[in-house]
DODOLUM-397003 format. One record per residue (C-alpha): residue in one letter; x, y, z. Coordinates in steps of 0.1 Angstrom, whole numbers, plus 5000, padded with zeros to 4 digits. Last residue first. Layout:
BEGIN
AXYZ;...
***
This chain:
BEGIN
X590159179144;X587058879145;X585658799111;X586658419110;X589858299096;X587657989080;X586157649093;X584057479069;X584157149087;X584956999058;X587957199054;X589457249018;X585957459005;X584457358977;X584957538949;X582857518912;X585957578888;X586257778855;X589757688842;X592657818817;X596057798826;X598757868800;X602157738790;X605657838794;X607458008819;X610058248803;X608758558817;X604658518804;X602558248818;X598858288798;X596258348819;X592558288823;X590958158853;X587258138867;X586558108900;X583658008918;X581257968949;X583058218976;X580358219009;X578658539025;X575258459005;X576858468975;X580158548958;X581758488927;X585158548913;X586358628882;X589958608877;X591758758845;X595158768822;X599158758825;X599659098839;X603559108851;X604259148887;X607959238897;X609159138940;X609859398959;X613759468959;X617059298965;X615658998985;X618958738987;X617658388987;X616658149009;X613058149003;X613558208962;X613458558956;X610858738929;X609058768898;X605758738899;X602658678876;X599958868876;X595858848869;X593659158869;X590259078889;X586259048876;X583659058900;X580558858907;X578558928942;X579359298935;X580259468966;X583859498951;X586559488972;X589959688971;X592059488947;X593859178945;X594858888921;X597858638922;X599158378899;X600858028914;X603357838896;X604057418899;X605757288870;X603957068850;X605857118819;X602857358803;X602857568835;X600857448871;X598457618892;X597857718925;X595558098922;X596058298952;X593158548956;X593158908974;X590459108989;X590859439005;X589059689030;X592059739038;X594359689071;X592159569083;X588959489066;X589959159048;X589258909022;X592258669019;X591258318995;X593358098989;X593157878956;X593257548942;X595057258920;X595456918930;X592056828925;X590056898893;X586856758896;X586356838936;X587557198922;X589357348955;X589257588980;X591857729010;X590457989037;X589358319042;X585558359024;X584058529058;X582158799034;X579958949056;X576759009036;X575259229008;X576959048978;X580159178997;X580759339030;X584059319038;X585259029071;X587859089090;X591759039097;X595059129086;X598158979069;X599458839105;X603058809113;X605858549104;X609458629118;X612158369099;X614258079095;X615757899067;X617357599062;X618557439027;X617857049018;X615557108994;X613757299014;X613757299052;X611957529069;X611457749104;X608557989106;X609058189141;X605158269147;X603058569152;X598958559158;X599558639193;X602858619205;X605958409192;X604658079184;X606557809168;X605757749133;X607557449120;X608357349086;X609456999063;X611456919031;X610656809001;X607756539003;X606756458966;X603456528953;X601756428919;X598756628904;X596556528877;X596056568844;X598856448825;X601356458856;X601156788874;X603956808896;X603356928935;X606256968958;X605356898994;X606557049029;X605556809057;X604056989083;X604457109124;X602357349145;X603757449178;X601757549206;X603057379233;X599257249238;X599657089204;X599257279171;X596657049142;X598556749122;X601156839093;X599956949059;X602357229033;X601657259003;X604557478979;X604457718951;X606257818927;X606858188911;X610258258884;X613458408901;X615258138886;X616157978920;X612457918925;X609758148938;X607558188969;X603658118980;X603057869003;X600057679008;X599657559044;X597157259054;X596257219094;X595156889103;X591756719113;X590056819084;X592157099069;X592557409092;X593757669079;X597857859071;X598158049044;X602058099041;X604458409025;X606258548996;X606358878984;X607159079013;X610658969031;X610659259060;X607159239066;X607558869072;X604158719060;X601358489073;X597458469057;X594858279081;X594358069113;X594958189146;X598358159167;X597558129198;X600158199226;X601857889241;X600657669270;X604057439284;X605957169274;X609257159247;X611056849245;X614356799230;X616056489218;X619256399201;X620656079192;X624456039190;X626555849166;X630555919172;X633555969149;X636855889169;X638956119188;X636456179218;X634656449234;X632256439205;X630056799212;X626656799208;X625057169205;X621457199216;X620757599206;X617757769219;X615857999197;X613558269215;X610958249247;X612658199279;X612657879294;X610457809328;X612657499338;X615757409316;X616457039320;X619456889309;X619856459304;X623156359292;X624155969283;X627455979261;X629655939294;X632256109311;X629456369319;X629256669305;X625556789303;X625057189302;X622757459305;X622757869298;X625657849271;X627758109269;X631057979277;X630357769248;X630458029226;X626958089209;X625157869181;X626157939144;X623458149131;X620558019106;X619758169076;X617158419067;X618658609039;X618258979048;X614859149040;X613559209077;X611459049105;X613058979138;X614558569146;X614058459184;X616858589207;X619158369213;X619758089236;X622457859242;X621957489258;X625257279258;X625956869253;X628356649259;X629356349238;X631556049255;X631355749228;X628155499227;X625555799227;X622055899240;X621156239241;X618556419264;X617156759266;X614256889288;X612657269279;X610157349305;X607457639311;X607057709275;X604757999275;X606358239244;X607757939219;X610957789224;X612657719183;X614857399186;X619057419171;X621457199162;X623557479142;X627157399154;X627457059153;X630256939168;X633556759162;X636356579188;X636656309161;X633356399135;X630256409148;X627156139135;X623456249140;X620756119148;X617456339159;X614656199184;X611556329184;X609756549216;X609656849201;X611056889162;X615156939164;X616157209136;X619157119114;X621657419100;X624257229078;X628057339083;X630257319058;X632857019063;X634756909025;X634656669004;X631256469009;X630856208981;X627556128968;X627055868941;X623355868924;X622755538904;X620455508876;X616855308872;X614955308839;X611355298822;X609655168859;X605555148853;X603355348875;X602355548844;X605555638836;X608355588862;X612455678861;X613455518888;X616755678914;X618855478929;X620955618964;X624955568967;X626355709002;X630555849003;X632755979031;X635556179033;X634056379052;X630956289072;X627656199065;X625656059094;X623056379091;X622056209060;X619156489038;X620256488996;X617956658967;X618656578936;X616956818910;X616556698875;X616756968852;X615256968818;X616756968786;X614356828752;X614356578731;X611056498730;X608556728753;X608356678789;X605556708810;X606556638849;X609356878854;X611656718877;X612256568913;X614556368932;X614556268971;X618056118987;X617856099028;X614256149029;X613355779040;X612855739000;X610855528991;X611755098983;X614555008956;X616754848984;X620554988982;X623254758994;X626254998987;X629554748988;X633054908991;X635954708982;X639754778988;X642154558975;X645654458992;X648654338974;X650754038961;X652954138933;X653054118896;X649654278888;X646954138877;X645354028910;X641253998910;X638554118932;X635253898938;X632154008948;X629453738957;X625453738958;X622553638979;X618853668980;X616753579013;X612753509011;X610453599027;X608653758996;X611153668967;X614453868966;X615154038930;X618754118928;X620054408906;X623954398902;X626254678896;X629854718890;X632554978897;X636554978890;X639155228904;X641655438890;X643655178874;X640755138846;X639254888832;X638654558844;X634754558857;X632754228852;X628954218857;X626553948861;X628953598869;X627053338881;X628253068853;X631553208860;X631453068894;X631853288931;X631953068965;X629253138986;X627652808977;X623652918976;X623452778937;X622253108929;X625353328942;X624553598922;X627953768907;X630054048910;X633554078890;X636354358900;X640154408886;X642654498903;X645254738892;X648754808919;X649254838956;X646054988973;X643854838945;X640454988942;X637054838943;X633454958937;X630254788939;X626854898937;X624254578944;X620954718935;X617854508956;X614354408944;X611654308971;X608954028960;X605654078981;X603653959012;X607153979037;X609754169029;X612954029013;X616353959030;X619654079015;X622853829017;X626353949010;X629153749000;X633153809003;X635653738977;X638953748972;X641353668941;X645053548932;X644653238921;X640853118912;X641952798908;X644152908874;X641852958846;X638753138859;X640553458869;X641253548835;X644453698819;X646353678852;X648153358844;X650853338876;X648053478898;X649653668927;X648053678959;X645253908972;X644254029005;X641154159010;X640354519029;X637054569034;X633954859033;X630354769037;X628655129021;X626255379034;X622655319015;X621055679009;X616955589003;X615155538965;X614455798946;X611255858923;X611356048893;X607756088873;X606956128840;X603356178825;X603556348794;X606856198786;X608156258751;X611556068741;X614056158763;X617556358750;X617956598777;X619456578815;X620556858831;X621456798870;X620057048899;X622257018931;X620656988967;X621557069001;X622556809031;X625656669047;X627956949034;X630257009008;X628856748983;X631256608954;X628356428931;X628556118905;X625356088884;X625755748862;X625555838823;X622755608809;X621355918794;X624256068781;X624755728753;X620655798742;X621356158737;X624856078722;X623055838700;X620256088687;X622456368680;X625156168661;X622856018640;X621156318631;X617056268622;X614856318595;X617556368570;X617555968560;X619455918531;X618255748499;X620255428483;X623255298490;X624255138458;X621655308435;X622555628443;X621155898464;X622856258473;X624356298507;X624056538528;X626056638560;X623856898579;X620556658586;X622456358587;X621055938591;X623955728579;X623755598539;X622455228534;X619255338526;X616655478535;X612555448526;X611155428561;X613955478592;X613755198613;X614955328649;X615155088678;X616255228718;X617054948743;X617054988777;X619254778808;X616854858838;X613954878818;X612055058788;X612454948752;X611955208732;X610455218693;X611855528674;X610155568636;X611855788613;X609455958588;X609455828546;X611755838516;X613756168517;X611056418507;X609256458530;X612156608552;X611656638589;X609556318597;X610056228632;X607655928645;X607455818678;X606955508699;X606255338734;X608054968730;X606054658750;X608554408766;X608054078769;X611554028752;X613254308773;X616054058795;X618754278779;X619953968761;X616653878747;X615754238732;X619554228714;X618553888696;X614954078687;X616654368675;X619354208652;X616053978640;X614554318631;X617754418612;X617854058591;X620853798602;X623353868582;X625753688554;X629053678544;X631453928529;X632153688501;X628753628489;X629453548454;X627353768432;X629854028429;X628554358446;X626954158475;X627454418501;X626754178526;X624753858519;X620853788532;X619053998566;X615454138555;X617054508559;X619754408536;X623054558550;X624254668512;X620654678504;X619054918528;X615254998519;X614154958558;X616755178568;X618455008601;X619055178642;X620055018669;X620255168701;X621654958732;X622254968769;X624654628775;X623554318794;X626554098807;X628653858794;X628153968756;X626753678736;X627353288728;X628353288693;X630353608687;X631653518720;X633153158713;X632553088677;X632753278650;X628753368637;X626953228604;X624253508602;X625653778618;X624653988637;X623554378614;X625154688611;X623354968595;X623655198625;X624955078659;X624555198696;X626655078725;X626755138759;X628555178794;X631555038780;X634354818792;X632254518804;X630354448777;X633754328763;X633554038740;X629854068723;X630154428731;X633254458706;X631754188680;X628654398680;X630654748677;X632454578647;X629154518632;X628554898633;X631954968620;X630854778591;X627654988586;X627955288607;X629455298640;X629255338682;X631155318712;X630755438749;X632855508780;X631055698808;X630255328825;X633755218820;X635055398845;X636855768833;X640355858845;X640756038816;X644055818808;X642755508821;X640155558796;X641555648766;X644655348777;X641555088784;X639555148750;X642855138731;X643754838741;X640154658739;X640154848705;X643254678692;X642054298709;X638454338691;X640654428660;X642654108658;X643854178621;X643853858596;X642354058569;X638653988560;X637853908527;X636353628531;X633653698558;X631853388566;X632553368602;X631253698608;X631953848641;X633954118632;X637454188615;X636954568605;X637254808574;X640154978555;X639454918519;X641954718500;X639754688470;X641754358456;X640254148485;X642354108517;X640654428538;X642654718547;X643354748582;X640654928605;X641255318620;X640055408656;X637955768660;X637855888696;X635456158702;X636256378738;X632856498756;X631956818768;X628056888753;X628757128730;X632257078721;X630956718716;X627856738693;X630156948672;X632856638670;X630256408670;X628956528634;X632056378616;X630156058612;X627756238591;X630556208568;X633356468554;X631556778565;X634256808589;X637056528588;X636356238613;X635456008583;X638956078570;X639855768596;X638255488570;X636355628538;X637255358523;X633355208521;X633854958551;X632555178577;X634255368605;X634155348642;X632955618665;X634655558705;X632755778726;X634355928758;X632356098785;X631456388808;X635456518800;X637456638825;X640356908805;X638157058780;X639457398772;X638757338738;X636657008723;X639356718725;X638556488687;X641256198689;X642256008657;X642955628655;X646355438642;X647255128645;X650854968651;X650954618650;X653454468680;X650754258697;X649254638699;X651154978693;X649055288695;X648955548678;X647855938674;X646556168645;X644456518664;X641556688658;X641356958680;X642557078713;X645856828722;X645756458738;X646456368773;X643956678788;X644956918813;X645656958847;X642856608851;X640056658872;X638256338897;X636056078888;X634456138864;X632056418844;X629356458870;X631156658898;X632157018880;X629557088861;X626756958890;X628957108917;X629257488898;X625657488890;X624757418927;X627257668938;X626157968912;X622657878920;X623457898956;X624758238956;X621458368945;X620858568918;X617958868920;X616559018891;X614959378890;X611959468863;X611559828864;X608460028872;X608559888912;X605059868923;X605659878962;X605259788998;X605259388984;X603059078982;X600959199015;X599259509001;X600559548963;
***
């Protein structure tokens, strides 16, 4: 296999890398709350429990999936009005049961609460809502039994409010209005089925609306008559209209669409039709934005929830079921997408990959992430409020505040997310934010956005601000006293424009996704001034055709110290924050062969010294190529320890290798130091072309000249073992001799390609036509010995062929080739192909042989299976044959390629393309024929 591997190995091998395990192992463990429970309050199972409100005793049933102990989430499922009441929860029972199997899969507990029976002769359980009209209504407060019961679930979990969610069918559904209506503020979201507003509402919040936006799906049969679709009287058995009346399912929506700010709004849509023979397809209608809404009408059904395992055979009361779609499927994959993505990080950079399923079709989606925000931590004191029910009521008694003003940018309008958390030091407080539009600094309920009174554990709110072009925007946080005693609240404020990445937090994903179906977002983190203990919150939109669908919060909490290799680039400065008498023990600069000075300089408030260590440059070979921690101190060739922060070294005539800069906080505190090295001197030249480590084969860089730039395409494979590829552009080698590039990801996104900056390389020159190649991907640092593949030019088509270098399809850019067409060692020719699977994934194909002198010639095709960069190599990488490349050839110059594969291995899709190439350089600048 040449310069891909020293072998053919007959057996497939697979390699695992300890970083899967570790990245698996922080997204499982950090994303369901805020912190593991020993075991869970409530038994394995179905269980019966209580719970005493205003001295009424009500009963609900708890569904914990085995083992579970830190659930993802908690979603309450309320009952309808039929009499089925809490014996929905029972297997095979309802379609309501369904959540319990959706939950052991997916790690959530179900909480089923039980109405009161109703005052009408039926005595069926069911729910006091928001009709004003309902007669036979008992007197039962149930909005105040399921505010109980929401807080105790989730004070016992330890879960905020935004992984707390509630749903139901038909009365239970309208009960989940009247909930959200009063308390937006204690779930993340809501979805209802068969439950429409009402028409005559109660007053107060059944009149006015939820305080606050709320996620919602709604979902209503178009041939319901119990819930008439077209809105009328409620289950209208008698004639008289006792239950009241509704408003109809589409006027529901459109009330819903107003609150969430979505009334201009245009929905994308699908149709599922499963069964033809259950009235008509289920139509989905979304409403993308910052708070979504997700509207099903299902053609033809009735009154009856949506199953596909629990069936239910029409009658003329509730009409046909929808089996096109499972209820409980489609709302926990709505309720887990607004789930906020909480991580526990060991180090201060790295990445995690976080499974997310349950989107509608996106042939065209990208993730973009905004920059890590640190947060504005304070202490407020706060007094005792005699009436603690409200902080409205009493002068504002017992609460804080403080304001915080963001400026906007100048030519366009700038939005802002205000992520808020607070914590009481002495007891539960309870947290409100609010835009301070009247310019006051003093919080008003008519300001108020968000309101967070949940859990003892700690509350969190957000808050997006739209600040005009020069203009200034302002809001307040406020943190309210319910407890007995005068205490202390701690509040944390992340500030977080919704502007590009700086590199600190970068996200990216498949780019083709079907409906429905799991995909792994990878969150990528890079903040050198993370310490332990410490936390940064980063947003991340969710774009379609330029347009944002959805924006969620990232939370990163460091928890422990690992160390974080970081290479210093010549002649830019590096910040960093230590620890209280800490280091960093892998600051490091590679020296190239020539260098005739190395000069070092930090800059720092505190007293930081600094020592220069060298080591040998890294050697070829197959072990993980990580970076070292840097020598004793005692060993250090140079120093700078000063009493203060401001040390200047200078190593004259440096030998060639890997020289360690290691800042060291002299001081108790934590300490921000920047961090500069210079290299100067005339380094070997390294000569365009193919790059390898002879110890790692089966991955490695072209490297040519692009324009006025040098463009790399790198060939290696992800954590799955399955082939990816990687560009690579950065301006052409200085006299020092080091070339430096930005390391992209490409996604193809319905036709063309999308790139996202990843991480970035150097290759410092270690001889002729050999370079140290140093990376960061993803957040990981490696480091290894490139060499040359070869040199020279075959005779092919009757002339040289000097066809080494990158080419593309002018009408298809984004995707390409390399070309390597060699006489020593050889004669050989070898073609890259840089293509992309059915999900947009980036993959590249190979093809090689000894050359033909044919001026068109016809190649096998393979995909690999190998290591990803920082992975352990266990063997030469596997090739499968997935199809053809013919080339063509003329006059001494590559003209075409045309492609035909099908990905095999688990990568989906297949690549088809005959392309007329154009070479990447203008200047048409190639490896050349010289040895």
């Amino acid at each position: 296999m040449r310069f891909l591997d020293s072998s053919r190995p007959r057996r497939p091998q697979t390699t695992f890398a300890a970083g899967v395990v570790l990245a698996l192992f922080l997204a499982l463990l950090a994303i369901p709350g805020s912190g593991l429970r020993a075991q869970s309050p409530y038994p394995a199972g179905l269980s019966d429990q209580t719970i005493t409100v205003n001295g009424v005793v009500r009963q609900f049933r708890v569904h914990v999936p085995a083992g579970l102990t830190a659930p993802r989430a908690v979603v309450f499922v309320l009952h309808g009005g039929g009499g089925e009441g809490l014996d929905v929860a029972l297997t095979g029972n309802h379609p309501l049961s369904v959540f319990r199997t959706v939950a052991d899969r997916e790690g959530f507990v179900v909480v089923y609460p039980g109405g009161l029976p109703a005052a009408d002769a039926t005595g069926k359980v069911g729910w006091v809502d928001c009709r004003a009209d309902n007669e036979v209504a008992s007197n039962a407060d149930d909005v105040g039994f399921l505010n109980a019961l929401v807080q105790r679930i989730g004070t016992e979990y330890g879960l905020d409010s935004r992984r707390l969610f509630m749903t139901g069918g038909s009365n239970g559904a309208q009960m989940t209005h009247a909930f959200a209506f009063h308390h937006a503020d204690r779930v993340g979201a809501v979805a209802t089925g068969s439950g429409s507003l009402p028409l005559t509402p109660k007053p107060g919040a059944c009149t006015s609306g939820p305080s606050r936006p709320l996620p919602i799906l709604i979902l209503h049969g178009d041939a319901d008559t119990p819930m008439p679709w077209a809105g009328g009287c409620v289950a209208n058995v008698g004639g008289n209209c006792n239950r009241g009346r509704v408003i109809s399912a589409e006027a529901t929506r459109d009330r819903w669409l107003q609150i969430n700010g979505l009334q201009g709004a245009v929905p994308t849509q699908a149709t599922v039709e499963v069964d033809a023979n259950d009235g008509g397809p289920a139509q989905r209608f979304d409403y993308a934005g910052t708070t979504p809404l997700q509207w099903w009408r299902l053609n033809g059904a009735g009154h009856t929830t949506p199953s596909r395992t629990v069936l239910v055979a029409p009658n003329p009361t509730t009409g046909i079921q929808s089996r096109d779609i499972e209820f409980a499927e489609v709302v926990w994959a709505f309720f887990a997408n607004q789930l906020p993505i909480n991580l526990t990080v060991p180090a201060q950079r790295g990445f995690v990959d976080v499974t997310l399923s349950g989107l509608r079709a996106l042939p065209g989606v990208q993730f973009a992430a905004s920059s890590l925000s640190a947060p504005v931590v304070g202490d407020l004191s706060l007094g005792v409020d005699a009436v603690p029910q409200t902080p409205w009521d009493n002068g504002r008694v017992g609460t804080a505040h403080v304001v915080g003003t963001m400026t906007g940018r100048s030519g366009s309008a700038l939005a802002w997310q205000v992520f808020a958390e607070a914590t009481g030091l002495g007891g539960d407080v309870d947290l409100y934010l609010g835009e301070d539009l009247n310019g006051d600094g003093q919080p008003s309920e008519n300001e108020l956005r968000c309101t967070s009174a949940m859990s003892a554990a700690g509350e969190r709110c957000e808050l997006l601000i739209t600040v005009p072009a020069g203009g200034t925007g302002r809001y307040w946080a406020m943190l309210h006293n319910r407890g007995a005693s005068a205490q202390t609240g701690r509040l944390s404020r992340y500030e977080v424009p919704l502007l590009s990445s700086d590199g600190s937090l970068v996200t990216t994903a498949p780019g083709i996704l079907s409906a429905g179906a799991a995909f792994p977002l990878r969150v990528q983190w890079d903040d050198p001034t993370l310490l332990n203990g410490e936390s940064r919150v980063g947003y991340v939109q969710m774009q379609l055709s330029g347009a944002t669908q959805a924006v969620f919060p990232v939370k990163l909490t460091r928890n422990a110290n690992d160390s974080s290799a970081l290479a210093l680039v010549s002649g830019e400065d590096r910040t960093l924050r230590l620890a209280g008498n800490g280091s960093h023990e892998q600051l490091f600069i590679d020296v190239p062969a020539g260098a005739t000075q190395l000069a070092v300089t930090t800059a720092s408030a505190s007293n930081v010294d600094v020592y220069l260590a060298r080591v040998p440059a890294p050697v070829a070979g197959s072990a993980v190529p990580g970076v070292a921690l840097a020598p004793p101190r005692n060993q250090a060739q140079a120093s700078g320890t000063t009493p203060g922060g401001n040390e200047s070294v200078t190593v004259a005539n440096p030998a060639a290798g890997r020289w360690y800069v290691t800042p060291v906080n002299m001081t108790a505190s934590s300490a921000t130091v920047v961090v500069r090295a210079t290299v100067s001197g005339t380094a070997p030249v390294v000569r365009p072309g193919g790059y390898y480590n002879t110890g790692r084969s089966g991955h490695g860089l072209f490297l040519y000249p692009a324009g006025g730039e040098w463009a790399g395409l790198w060939y290696t494979y992800l954590q799955d073992s399955t082939p990816t590829w990687y560009y690579l552009q950065g301006p052409a080698p200085g006299s020092n001799g080091i070339w430096r590039g930005g390391i992209y990801r490409g996604t193809w996104v319905g036709g063309s390609r999308f790139l996202t900056i990843v991480g970035e390389a150097t290759a410092t020159p270690t001889g002729a036509d050999a370079f140290t190649f140093s990376y960061t991907l993803d957040g990981q640092m490696g480091s290894e010995a490139f060499s040359a593949f070869g040199r020279g030019c075959p005779s092919i088509a009757g002339a040289p062929a000097d066809i080494s270098q990158h080419y593309f399809d002018p009408a298809r850019s984004g995707t390409g080739y390399s070309a390597q067409v060699l006489t020593s060692p050889g004669p050989y020719e070898f073609y890259a192909t840089f293509v992309y699977d059915a999900r947009g994934v980036a993959r590249f194909l190979v093809a090689e042989d000894g050359p033909s002198t044919g001026g068109t010639a016809s190649l096998g095709l393979d995909q690999l299976t190998g290591f990803c960069p920082t992975c352990e190599r266990t063997g030469s990488p596997t090739r499968t044959r997935v199809g053809s490349l013919q080339r063509t050839i003329g006059g001494g110059r590559l003209t075409g390629i045309t492609v035909s594969a099908a990905f095999a291995n688990g990568v989906p899709g297949a690549w088809n393309a005959t392309d007329t190439l154009s070479m990447l350089d203008s200047q048409g600048r190639t490896q050349g024929c010289q040895p």
